[in-house]
N, C-alpha and C positions, 0 to 999 in steps of 0.2 A: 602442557597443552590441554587445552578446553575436549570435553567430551561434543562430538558435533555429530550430528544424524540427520539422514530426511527421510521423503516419503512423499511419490507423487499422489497426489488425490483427482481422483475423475468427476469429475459433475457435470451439470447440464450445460454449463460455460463453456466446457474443456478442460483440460489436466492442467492442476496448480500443483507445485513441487513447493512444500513446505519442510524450512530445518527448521533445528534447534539445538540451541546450546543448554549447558548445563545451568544457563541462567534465563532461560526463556527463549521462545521463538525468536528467530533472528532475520532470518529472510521467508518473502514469500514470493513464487515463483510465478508469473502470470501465463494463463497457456496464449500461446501468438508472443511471448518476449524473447530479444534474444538469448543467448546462452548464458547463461552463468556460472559455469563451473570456478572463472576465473574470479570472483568475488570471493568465495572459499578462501584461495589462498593471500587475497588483496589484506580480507580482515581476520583469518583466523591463520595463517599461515600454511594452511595446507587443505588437501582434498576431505568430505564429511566422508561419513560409512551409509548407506542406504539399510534402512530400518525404524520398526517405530519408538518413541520413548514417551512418557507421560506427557511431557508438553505436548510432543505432538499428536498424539491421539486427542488430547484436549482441545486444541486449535484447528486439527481438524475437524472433529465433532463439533465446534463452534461455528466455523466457516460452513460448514453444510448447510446447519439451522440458518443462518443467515442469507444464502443462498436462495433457501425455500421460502424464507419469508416469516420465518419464526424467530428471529434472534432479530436486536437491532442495533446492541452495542455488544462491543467485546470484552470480556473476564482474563485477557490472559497476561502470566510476564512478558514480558519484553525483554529480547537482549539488540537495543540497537546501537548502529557500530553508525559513527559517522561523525563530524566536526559538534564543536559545539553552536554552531550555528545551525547547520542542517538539523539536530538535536532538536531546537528551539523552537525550529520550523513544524518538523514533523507531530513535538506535540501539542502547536498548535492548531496542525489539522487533526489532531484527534477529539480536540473541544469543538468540529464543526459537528453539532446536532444531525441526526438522521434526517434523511427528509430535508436537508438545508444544500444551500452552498456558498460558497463564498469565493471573490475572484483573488487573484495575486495580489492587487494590492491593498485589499481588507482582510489577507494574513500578513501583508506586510506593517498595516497598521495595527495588528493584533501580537506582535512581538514586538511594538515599538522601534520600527525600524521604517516609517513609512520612508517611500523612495525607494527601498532594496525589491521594488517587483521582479524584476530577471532576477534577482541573486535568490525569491524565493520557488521563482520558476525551475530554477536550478534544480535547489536542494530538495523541491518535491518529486524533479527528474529522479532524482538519485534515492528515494525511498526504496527502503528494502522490505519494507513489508505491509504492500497496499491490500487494499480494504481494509485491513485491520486499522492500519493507519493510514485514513480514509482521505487518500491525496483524488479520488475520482470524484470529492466533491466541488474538488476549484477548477472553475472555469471563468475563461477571458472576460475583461472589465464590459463588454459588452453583449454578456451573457452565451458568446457562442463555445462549441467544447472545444476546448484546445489541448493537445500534446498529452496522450499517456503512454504507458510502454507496452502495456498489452494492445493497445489499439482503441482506434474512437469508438468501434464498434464495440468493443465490453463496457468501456464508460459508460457508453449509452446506456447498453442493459442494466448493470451497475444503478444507475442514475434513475432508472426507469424503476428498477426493483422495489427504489425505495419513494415513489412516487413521484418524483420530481418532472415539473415538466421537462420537457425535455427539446433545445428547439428544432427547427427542421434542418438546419447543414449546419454537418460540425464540419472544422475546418482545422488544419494544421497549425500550430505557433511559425 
């Protein structure tokens, strides 16, 4: 069995719980998500230990700067757990450019799968480790914000931090 740890982090957003495996950050926690204890045992088979380990003092120290406004991409491993499609998905929301966005279905044309919008509305639902892998960039084909798991209201900030206008009613998927 995999070595697995976390460790909440406080910032000006609210507390982010980030792990890590022995192969890279794996999840990250949004503060306003709901619980995730059962993800643990969905993809590693059981409960982490709370503590810090190299990755994540790395990822956290990453995610602060980035926070503040001093970081714009991210340096770190990755351990993501998920189909090979969601895979596909997520990293192609890591090639969306700071400062950009793009809706569901110009990441669905960006994995050559145009047509799969819901299936990629999906597999962004189900990212394990936002910001990092920057699912707060996609928003509805008509530019309004739709559906994250922390809530409209961090997208926003999220969205705002990195300049982006940002419109006036976000609205639910």
């Amino acid at each position: 069995m995999r070595s697995l740890c976390y460790h909440p982090l406080n910032t000006s957003l609210g507390t982010f719980l980030l792990a890590a495996s022995d192969r890279g950050l794996c999840r990250l926690h949004l503060p306003g998500e709901a619980d995730w204890s059962g993800w643990f045992d969905r993809h590693f088979g059981g409960p982490a230990s709370s503590g810090w380990s190299p990755a994540l003092r790395r990822a956290a120290s990453q995610l602060e700067q980035f926070l503040a406004g001093e970081r714009r991409d991210f340096d770190l491993e990755l351990d993501l757990r998920g189909t090979v499609f969601q895979i596909g998905v997520w990293n192609q929301l890591r090639s969306i450019p700071f400062g950009e966005t793009r809706s569901y279905a110009q990441v669905a044309a960006g994995i050559g799968r145009p047509g799969s919008s819901r299936a990629v509305g999906t597999a962004t639902g189900r990212n394990p480790i936002p910001v990092v892998v920057p699912c707060h960039r996609v928003i509805g084909s008509n530019g309004s914000l739709v559906g994250y798991a922390g809530g409209l209201g961090l997208k926003r900030r999220l969205l705002e931090l990195e300049g982006v206008n940002v419109p006036g009613q976000a609205s639910e998927r």
